[in-house]
PLY file of the C-alpha trace (Angstrom):
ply
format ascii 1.0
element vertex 574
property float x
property float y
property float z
element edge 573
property int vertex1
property int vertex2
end_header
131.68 45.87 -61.37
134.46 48.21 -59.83
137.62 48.68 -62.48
140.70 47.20 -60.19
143.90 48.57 -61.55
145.37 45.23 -61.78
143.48 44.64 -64.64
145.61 46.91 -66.83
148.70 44.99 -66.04
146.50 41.89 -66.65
146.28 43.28 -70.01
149.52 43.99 -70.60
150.64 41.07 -69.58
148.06 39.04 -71.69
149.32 41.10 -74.63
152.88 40.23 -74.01
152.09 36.67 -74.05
150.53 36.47 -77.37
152.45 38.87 -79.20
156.28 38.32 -78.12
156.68 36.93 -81.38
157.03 40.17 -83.14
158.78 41.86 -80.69
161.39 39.30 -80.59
161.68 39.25 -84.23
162.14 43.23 -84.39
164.81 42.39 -81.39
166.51 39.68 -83.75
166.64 41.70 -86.89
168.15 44.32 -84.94
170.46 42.57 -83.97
172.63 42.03 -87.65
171.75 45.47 -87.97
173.80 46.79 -84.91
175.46 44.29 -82.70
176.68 42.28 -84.88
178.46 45.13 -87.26
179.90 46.21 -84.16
181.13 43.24 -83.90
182.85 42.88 -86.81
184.29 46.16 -87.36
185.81 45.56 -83.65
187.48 42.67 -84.83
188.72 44.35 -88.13
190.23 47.12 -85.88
193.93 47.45 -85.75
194.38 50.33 -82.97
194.28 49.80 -79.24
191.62 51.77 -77.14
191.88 54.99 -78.08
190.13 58.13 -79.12
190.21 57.11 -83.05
188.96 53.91 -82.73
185.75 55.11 -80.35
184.92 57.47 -83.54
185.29 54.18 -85.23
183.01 52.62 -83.14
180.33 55.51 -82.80
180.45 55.77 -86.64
179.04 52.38 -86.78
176.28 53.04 -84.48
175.55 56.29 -86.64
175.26 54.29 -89.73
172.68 52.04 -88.47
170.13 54.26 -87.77
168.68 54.38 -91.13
168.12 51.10 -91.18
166.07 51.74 -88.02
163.89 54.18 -89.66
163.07 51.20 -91.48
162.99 48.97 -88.55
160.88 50.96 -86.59
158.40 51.94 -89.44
158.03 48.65 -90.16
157.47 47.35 -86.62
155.32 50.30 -85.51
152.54 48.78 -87.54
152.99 45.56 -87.02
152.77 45.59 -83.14
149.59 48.09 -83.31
148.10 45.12 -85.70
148.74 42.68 -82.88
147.47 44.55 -79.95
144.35 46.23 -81.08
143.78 43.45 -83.47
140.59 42.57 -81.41
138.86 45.89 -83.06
138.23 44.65 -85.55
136.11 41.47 -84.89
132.43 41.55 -83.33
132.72 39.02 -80.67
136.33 40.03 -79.67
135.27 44.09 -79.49
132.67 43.09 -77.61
134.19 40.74 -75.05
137.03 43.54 -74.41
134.28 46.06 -73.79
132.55 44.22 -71.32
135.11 44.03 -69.07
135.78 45.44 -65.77
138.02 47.94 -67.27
137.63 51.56 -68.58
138.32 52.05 -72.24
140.65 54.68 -71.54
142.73 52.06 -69.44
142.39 49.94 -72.22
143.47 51.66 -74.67
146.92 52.68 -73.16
147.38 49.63 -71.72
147.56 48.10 -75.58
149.58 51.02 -76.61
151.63 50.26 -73.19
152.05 46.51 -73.86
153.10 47.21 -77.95
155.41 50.04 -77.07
157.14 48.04 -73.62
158.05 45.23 -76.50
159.59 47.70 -78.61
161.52 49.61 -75.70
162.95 46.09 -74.47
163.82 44.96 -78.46
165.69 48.34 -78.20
167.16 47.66 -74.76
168.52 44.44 -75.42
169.85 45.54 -78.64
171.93 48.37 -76.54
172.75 45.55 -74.43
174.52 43.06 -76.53
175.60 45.98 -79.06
177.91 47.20 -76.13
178.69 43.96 -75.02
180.15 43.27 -78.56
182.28 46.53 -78.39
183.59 45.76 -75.03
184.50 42.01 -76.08
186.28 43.37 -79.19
188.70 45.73 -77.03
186.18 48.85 -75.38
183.17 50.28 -74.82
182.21 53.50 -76.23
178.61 54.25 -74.32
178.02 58.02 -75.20
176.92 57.23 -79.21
175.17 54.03 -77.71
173.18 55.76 -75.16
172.28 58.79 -77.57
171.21 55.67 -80.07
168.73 54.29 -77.69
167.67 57.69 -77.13
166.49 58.60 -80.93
165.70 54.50 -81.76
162.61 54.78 -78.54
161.28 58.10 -79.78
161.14 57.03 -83.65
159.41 53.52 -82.18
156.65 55.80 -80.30
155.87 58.20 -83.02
155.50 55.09 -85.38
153.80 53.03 -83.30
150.89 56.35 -82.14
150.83 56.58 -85.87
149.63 53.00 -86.59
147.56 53.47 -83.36
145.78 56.13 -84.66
145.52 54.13 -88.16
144.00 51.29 -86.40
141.67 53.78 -84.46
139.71 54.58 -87.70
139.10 51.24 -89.49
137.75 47.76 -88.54
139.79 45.51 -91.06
142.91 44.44 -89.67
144.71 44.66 -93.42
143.53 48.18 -93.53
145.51 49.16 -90.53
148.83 49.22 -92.90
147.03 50.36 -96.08
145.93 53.12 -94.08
149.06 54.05 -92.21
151.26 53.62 -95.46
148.82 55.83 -97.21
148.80 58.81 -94.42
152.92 58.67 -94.52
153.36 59.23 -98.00
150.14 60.91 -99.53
151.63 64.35 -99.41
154.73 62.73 -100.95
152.10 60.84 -103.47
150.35 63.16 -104.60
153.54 65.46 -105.16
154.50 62.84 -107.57
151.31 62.48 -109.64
151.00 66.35 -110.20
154.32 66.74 -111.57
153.74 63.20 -113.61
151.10 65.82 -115.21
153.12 68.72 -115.34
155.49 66.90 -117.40
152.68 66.21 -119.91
150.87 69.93 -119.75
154.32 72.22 -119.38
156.79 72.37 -121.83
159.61 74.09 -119.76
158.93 71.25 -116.75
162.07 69.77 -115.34
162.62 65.53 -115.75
164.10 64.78 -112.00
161.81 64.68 -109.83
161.95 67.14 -106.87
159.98 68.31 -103.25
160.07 70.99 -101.06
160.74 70.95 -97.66
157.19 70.82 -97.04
156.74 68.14 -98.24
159.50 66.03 -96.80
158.58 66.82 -93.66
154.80 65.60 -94.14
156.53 62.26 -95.23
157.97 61.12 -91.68
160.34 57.97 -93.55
161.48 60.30 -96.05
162.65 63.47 -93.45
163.98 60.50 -91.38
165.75 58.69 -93.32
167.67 62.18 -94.91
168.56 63.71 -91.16
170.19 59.97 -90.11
172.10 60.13 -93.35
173.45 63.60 -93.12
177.13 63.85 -92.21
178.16 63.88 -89.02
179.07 66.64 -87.49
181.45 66.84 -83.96
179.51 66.37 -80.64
180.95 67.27 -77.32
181.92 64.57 -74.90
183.78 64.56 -72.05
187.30 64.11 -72.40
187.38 63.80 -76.26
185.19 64.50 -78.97
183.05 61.88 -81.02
181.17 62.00 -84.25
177.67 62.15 -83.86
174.30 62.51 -85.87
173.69 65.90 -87.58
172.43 68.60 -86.46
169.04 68.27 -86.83
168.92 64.82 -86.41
167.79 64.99 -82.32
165.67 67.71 -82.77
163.68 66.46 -85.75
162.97 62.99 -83.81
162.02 64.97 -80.96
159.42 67.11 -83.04
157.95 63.95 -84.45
157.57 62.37 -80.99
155.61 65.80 -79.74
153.90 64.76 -83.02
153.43 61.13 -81.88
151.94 62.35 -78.43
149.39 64.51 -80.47
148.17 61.22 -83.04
148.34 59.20 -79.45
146.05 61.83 -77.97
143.76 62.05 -81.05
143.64 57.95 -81.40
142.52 57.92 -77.90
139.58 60.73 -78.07
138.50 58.06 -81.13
138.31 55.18 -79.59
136.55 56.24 -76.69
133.84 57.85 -78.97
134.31 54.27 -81.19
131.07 51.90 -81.56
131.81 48.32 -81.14
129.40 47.51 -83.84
131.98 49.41 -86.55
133.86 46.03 -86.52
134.28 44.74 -89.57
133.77 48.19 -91.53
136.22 49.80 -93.57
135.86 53.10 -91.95
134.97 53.21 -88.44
133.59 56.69 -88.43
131.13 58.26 -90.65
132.26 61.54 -91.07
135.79 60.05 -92.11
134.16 57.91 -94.92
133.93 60.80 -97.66
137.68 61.97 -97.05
138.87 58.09 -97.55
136.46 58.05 -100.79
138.02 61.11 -102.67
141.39 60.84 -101.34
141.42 57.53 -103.05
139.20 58.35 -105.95
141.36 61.64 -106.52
144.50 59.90 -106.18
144.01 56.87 -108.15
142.00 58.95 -111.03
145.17 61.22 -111.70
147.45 58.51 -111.19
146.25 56.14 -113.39
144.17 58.08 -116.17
147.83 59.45 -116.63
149.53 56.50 -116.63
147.16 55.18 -119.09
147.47 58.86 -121.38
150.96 58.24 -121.47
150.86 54.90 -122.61
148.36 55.94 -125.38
149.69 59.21 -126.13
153.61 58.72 -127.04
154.23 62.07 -125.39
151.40 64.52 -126.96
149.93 67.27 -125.04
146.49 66.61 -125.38
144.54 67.71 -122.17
141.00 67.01 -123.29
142.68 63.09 -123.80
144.14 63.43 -120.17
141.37 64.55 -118.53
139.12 61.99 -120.07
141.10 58.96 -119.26
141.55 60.43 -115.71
137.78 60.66 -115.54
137.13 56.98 -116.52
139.69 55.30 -113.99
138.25 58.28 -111.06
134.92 56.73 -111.68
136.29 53.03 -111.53
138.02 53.84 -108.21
135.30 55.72 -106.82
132.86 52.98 -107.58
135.10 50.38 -106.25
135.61 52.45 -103.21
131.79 52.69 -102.45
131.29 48.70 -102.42
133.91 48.89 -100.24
132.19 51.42 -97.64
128.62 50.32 -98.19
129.39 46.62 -98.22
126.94 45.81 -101.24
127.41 45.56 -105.01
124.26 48.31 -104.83
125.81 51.25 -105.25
124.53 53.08 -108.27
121.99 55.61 -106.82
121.95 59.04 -106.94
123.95 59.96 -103.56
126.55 57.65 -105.93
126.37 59.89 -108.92
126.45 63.18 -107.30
129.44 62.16 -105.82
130.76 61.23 -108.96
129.68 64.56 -110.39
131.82 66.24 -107.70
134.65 63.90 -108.33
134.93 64.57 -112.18
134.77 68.55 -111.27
137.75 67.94 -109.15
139.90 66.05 -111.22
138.95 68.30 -115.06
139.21 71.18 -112.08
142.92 70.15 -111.22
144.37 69.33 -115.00
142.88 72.71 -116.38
144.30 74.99 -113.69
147.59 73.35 -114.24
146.83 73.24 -118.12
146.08 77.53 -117.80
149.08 77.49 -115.40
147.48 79.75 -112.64
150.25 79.14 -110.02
153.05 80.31 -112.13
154.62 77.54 -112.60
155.87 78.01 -116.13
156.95 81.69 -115.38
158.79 81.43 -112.43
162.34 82.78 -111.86
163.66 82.40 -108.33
165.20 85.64 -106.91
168.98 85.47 -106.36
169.13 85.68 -102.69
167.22 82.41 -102.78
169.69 80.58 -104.69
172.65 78.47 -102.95
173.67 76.78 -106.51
172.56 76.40 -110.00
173.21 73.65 -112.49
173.16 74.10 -116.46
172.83 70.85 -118.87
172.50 70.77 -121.85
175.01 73.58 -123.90
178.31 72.40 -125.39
177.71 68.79 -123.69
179.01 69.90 -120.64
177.46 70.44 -116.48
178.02 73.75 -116.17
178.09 73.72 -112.11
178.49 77.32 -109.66
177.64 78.64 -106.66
179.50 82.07 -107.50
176.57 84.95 -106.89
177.31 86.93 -110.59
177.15 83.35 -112.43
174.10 82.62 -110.60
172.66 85.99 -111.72
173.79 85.41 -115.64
171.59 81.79 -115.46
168.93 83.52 -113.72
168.89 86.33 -116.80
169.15 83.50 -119.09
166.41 81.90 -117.39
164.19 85.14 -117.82
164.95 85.23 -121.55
164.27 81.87 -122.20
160.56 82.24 -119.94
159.58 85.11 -122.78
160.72 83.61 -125.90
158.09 81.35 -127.53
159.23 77.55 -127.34
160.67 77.07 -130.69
159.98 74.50 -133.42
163.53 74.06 -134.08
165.74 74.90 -131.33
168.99 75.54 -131.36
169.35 72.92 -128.48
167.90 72.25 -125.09
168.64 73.96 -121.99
168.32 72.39 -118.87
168.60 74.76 -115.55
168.39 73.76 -112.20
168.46 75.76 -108.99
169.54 74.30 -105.59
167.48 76.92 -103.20
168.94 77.80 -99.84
166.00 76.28 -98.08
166.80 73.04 -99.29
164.12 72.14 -102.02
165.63 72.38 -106.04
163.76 73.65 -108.72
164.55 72.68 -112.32
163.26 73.73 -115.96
163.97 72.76 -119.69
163.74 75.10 -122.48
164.30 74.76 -126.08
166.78 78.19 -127.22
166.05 80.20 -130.04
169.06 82.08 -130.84
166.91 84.22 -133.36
165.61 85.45 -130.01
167.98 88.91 -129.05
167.51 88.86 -124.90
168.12 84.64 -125.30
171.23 84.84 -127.31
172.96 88.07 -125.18
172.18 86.10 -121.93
173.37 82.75 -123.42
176.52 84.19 -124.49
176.99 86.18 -121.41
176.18 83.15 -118.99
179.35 81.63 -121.23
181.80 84.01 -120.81
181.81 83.80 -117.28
185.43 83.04 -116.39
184.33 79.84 -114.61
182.29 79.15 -117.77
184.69 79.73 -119.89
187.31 77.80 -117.81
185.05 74.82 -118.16
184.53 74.92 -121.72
188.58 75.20 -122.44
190.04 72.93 -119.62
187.73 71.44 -117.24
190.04 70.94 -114.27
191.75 74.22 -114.98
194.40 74.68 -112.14
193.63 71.60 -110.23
196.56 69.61 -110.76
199.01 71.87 -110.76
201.68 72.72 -113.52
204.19 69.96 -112.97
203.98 68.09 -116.13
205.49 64.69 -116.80
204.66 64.07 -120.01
201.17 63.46 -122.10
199.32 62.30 -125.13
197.84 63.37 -128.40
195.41 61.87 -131.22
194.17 63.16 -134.38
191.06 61.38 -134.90
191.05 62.44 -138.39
194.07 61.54 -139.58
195.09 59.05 -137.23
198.27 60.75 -136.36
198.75 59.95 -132.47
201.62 61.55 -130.22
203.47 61.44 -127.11
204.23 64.59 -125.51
207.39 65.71 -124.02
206.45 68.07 -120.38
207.71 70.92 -122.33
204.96 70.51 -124.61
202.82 69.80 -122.40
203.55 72.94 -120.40
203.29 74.99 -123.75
199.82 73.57 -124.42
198.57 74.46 -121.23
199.93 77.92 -121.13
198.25 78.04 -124.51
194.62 77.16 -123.32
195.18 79.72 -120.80
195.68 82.46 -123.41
192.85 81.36 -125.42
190.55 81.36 -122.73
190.91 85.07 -122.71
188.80 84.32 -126.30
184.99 86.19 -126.51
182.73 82.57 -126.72
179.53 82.39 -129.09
176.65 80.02 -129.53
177.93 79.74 -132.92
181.50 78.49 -131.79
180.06 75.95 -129.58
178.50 74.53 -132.53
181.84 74.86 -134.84
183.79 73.48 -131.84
186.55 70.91 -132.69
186.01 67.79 -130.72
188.58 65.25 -133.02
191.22 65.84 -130.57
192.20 64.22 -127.40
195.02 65.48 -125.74
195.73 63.69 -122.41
198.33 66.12 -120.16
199.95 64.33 -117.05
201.24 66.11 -113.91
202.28 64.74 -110.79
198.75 64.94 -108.99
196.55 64.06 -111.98
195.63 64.35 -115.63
194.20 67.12 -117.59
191.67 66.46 -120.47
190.94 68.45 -123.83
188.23 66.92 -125.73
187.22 70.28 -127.47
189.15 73.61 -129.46
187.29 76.74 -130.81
188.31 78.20 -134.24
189.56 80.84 -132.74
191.91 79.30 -130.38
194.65 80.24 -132.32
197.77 79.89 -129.62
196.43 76.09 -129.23
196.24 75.84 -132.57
199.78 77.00 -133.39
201.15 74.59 -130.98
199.30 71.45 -131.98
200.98 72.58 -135.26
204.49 72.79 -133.95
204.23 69.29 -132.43
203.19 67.99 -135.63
199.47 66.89 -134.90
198.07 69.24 -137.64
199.38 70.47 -140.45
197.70 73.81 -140.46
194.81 75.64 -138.22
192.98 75.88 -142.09
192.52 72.41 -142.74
190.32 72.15 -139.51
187.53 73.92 -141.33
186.71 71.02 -143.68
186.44 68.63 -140.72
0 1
1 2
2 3
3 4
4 5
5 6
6 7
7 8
8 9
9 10
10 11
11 12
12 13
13 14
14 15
15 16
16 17
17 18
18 19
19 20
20 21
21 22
22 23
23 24
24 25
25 26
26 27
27 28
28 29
29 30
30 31
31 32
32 33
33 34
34 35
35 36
36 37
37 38
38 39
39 40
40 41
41 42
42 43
43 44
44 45
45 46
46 47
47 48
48 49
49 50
50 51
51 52
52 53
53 54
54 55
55 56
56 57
57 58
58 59
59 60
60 61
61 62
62 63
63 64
64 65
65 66
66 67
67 68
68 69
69 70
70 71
71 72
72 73
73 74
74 75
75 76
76 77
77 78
78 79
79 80
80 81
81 82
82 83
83 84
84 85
85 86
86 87
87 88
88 89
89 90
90 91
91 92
92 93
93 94
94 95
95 96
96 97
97 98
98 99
99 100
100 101
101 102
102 103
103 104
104 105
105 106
106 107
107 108
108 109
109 110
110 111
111 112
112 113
113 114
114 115
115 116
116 117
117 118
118 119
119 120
120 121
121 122
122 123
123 124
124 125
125 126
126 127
127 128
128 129
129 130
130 131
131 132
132 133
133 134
134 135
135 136
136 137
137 138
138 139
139 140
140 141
141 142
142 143
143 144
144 145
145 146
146 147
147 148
148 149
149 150
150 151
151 152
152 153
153 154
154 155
155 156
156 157
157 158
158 159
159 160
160 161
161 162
162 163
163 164
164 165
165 166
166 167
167 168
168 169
169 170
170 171
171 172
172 173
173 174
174 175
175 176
176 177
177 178
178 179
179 180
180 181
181 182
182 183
183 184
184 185
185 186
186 187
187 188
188 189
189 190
190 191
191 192
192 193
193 194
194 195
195 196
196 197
197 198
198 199
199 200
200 201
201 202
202 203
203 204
204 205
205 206
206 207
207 208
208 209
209 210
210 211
211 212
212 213
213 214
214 215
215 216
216 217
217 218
218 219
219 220
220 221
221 222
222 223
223 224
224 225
225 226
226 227
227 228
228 229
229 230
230 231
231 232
232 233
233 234
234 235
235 236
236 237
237 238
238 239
239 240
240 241
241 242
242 243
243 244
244 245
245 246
246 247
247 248
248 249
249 250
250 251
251 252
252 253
253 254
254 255
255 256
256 257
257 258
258 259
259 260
260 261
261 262
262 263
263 264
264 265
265 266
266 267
267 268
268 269
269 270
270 271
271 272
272 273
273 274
274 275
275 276
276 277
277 278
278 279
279 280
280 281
281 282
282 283
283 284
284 285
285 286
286 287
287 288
288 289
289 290
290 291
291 292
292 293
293 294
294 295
295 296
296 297
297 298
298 299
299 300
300 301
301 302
302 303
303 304
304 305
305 306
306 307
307 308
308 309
309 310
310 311
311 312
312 313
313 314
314 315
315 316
316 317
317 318
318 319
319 320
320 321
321 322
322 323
323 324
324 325
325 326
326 327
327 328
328 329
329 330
330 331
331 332
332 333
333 334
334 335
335 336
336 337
337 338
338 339
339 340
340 341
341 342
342 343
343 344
344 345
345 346
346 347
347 348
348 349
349 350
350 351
351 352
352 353
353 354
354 355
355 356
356 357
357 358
358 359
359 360
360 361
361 362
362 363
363 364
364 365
365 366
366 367
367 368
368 369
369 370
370 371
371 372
372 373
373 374
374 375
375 376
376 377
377 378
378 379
379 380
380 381
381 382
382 383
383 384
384 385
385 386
386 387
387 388
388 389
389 390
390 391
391 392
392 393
393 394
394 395
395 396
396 397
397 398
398 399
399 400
400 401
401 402
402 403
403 404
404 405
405 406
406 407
407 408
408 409
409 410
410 411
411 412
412 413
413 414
414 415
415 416
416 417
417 418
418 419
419 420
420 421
421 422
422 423
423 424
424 425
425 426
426 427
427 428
428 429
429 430
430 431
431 432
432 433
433 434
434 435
435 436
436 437
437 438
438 439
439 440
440 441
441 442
442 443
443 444
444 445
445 446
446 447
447 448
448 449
449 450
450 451
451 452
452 453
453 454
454 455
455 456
456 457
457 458
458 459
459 460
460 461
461 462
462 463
463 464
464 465
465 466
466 467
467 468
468 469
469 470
470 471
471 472
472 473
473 474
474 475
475 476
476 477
477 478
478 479
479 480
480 481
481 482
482 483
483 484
484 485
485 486
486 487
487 488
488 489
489 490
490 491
491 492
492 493
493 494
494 495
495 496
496 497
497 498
498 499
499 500
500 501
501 502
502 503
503 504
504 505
505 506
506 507
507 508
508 509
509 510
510 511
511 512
512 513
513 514
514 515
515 516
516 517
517 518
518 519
519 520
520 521
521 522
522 523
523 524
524 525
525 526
526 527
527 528
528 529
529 530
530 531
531 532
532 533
533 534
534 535
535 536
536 537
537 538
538 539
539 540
540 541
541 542
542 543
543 544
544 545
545 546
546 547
547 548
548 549
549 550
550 551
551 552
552 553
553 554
554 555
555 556
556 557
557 558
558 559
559 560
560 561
561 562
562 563
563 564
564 565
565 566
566 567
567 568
568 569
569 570
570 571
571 572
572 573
């Protein structure tokens, strides 16, 4: 029987007729995501037409489009579910197949039908969304067009993704498992090794971090952080607008190119796709092994660690780890295989060698990162690499600088505190983290010995950095200016409490900035007096003093002349 091309448009319409549910539910959704915002904030607007309020107006349009990530995610899968839904029953498969219609037609006539209800959710959302801004007093259609621009080629890449998703399996509740599990397994598994790292390393940072890498191979996650960047100028004719950042067109436009490869690749499947794989979990053969140990692998980490940690109370026992990850590897991969084989009659010996090769990976993965062959624990980023860096942790402060010769003293810190052996009693915990100029943050923990000579030069050099030092006198040093109208005082210790005159205000602060010319030790930090709390007012805001060093003796003098101490020696027996 000759293919007519009608039949493709007989297709899409059939799929149009039995699916418009879910497009119009993407379309109404949309719509209190966009329209109706626009709405309101036109209302709320005070201004005429004018060049403000279309920043208003484009701002709004700007701010919705991570909540179309979401949208179009979401609805990416679902609409792939609906049209190629028929994969994954016998009789349906093999009705489809016997038509009059190549598989190549029919396969882009699906993706056709699922991506034409997107594009017209999409269209009528740009529709009534510029509607409601010219009801509420102008239209601004440069950040609307631009909107329906990025919003269609998020909806393709999502939707070629699920396509391809749906390419591999015959279970229709697979589709999603599938498609969630290829957007975040890069991201997943970035979690679950440094879930272990925090168990094996003792230096290993608590807030959890990725590279760039990674946040690319997580397409919600690279999303969702370009449409939240801040907007940056874009040129318009006549005026100038705010507008997505930078990188926000071009990164949607990679992942469409992306979309057009998974499209392509989804395609060459189904062509080579038996009808008879209805039904199965896996499709293809050759995939079946690379579903089985991505899970197993996954899973086995995931939870033997989970489990460790619930067991251990926070040991460091790696023989334990590995163990538990062993068990729950074995559960998964078991499970897994009645899955795939579709029979409780699994345990053979294709079954245990695979098992075999499964426990070698996971013991494999926990002892490399137990013997630390990457690095990891001995790693000291090189200046030029560093936009910021962060210290917790000393004198109960953030330490916080992007200045290149403080960045260098926490760097030599750093260094010191990588070759000193992790003390039993440390003098405290230092926590260092470095904001790197590609993007990506790397942070460490180290307990300080002070007994150590390279730890306790570089400590004490890292705090004598004016900045440093600044911070650990008068935290807002210079921001508020010197026009003083009066403060407060209390003497926890003796209860003695004070108002302050601006002169003595003004004397106080010109006495911090005398002692901050001071040479600061570990050991002061530690004989720091923090029973004061000395409140000084100025015009623009309020400086705070929560903490004086012995040796701040021009502070010290003046708390004494205002009658808050009686002498700089009585301090010591606080």
């Amino acid at each position: 029987m000759r293919s007519a091309t009608s039949c493709s448009k007989t297709l899409i319409r059939s799929d149009w007729r039995r699916f418009w549910p879910v497009g119009f539910l993407y379309a109404l959704i949309s719509f209190f995501v966009l329209p109706l915002p626009l709405w309101v904030g036109g209302q709320n607007w005070q201004g005429g037409l004018s060049a403000g309020r279309d920043a208003f107006l484009a701002e709004q349009v700007w701010g919705s489009l991570p909540g179309f990530v979401i949208l179009t995610s979401f609805f990416g899968v679902a609409v792939a579910m609906a049209v190629y839904s028929y994969l994954m029953a016998g009789k349906s498969v093999g009705l489809m197949h016997a038509l009059p219609v190549s598989r190549g037609r029919q396969f882009f006539s699906h993706f056709a039908a699922g991506l034409s209800m997107l594009t017209a959710a999409n269209c009528l959302t740009f529709l009534l969304a510029l509607l409601m801004e010219a009801v509420t007093g102008g239209a601004e259609l440069g950040s609307l067009l631009l909107w329906l621009v990025i919003t269609e080629l998020m909806g393709f890449f999502f939707l070629a993704f699920a396509t391809l998703a749906a390419s591999v399996t015959g279970w229709l509740l697979a589709v999603p498992v599938i498609y969630l599990g290829w957007n975040f397994l890069v991201w997943i598994y970035t979690v679950i090794l440094q879930a272990i790292a925090g168990i094996l390393y003792p230096s290993y940072g608590s807030r959890f971090s990725y590279s760039g890498a990674v946040e690319w191979l997580t397409p919600v996650a690279r999303l969702m952080r370009v449409t939240t960047e801040r907007y940056g100028p874009a040129l318009r004719v006549g005026t100038r607008l705010y507008a997505p950042g930078d990188r926000t067109l071009p990164t949607v436009l990679i992942y469409a190119a992306a979309g057009a490869a998974m499209l392509l690749l989804a395609w060459v499947l189904y062509r080579k796709r038996h009808s008879e794989t209805a039904g199965d979990a896996i499709a293809f053969r050759p995939l079946r092994p690379v579903a089985r140990y991505a899970i197993s692998i996954a899973a086995g980490l995931a939870l033997g660690t989970m489990i460790y940690q619930m067991v251990s109370w926070g040991g460091q026992d790696v023989t334990a780890l590995i163990l538990w990850q062993l068990v729950m590897g074995t559960l998964v991969y078991c499970a897994v295989e009645m899955l795939l084989r579709k029979s409780f009659r699994i345990f053979d010996r294709r079954t245990a060698v695979g098992v075999l090769a499964l426990w070698l990976v996971l013991a494999g993965t926990c002892l490399a990162m137990k013997w630390d062959i990457t690095g990891y624990e001995k790693r000291v980023p090189a200046a030029d690499r560093v936009q910021a860096v962060e210290v917790n942790g000393i004198a109960q402060v953030t330490l916080n600088s992007e200045d290149p010769e403080t960045v260098q003293a926490v760097i030599d810190l750093h260094r010191a505190l990588v070759e000193q052996r992790e003390p039993e009693n440390p003098w405290g915990r230092c926590i260092v983290q470095y904001t790197l100029k590609n993007g990506s943050t790397m942070e460490r923990e180290y307990g300080v010995d002070l007994d150590n000579g390279p730890v306790r030069r570089t400590l004490t050099a890292l705090l004598n950095r004016p900045e440093i030092r600044q911070a650990l006198f008068l935290e807002d040093y210079g921001k508020y200016g010197e026009q003083f109208t009066g403060g407060y005082a209390v003497n926890y210790v003796s209860g003695q409490e004070l108002v302050l005159t601006p002169g003595q205000c003004l004397a106080l602060y010109r006495a911090l900035e005398a002692d901050m010319e001071i040479l600061v030790t570990p050991e002061q930090l530690d004989a720091a007096y923090r029973s004061f709390d000395l409140e000084l007012n100025t015009t623009e805001g309020t400086y705070h003093i929560w903490r004086l060093f012995p040796n701040c003796a021009n502070t010290l003098a003046v708390l004494q002349n205002v009658g808050l101490i009686e002498s700089p020696e009585e301090l010591a027996n606080w």
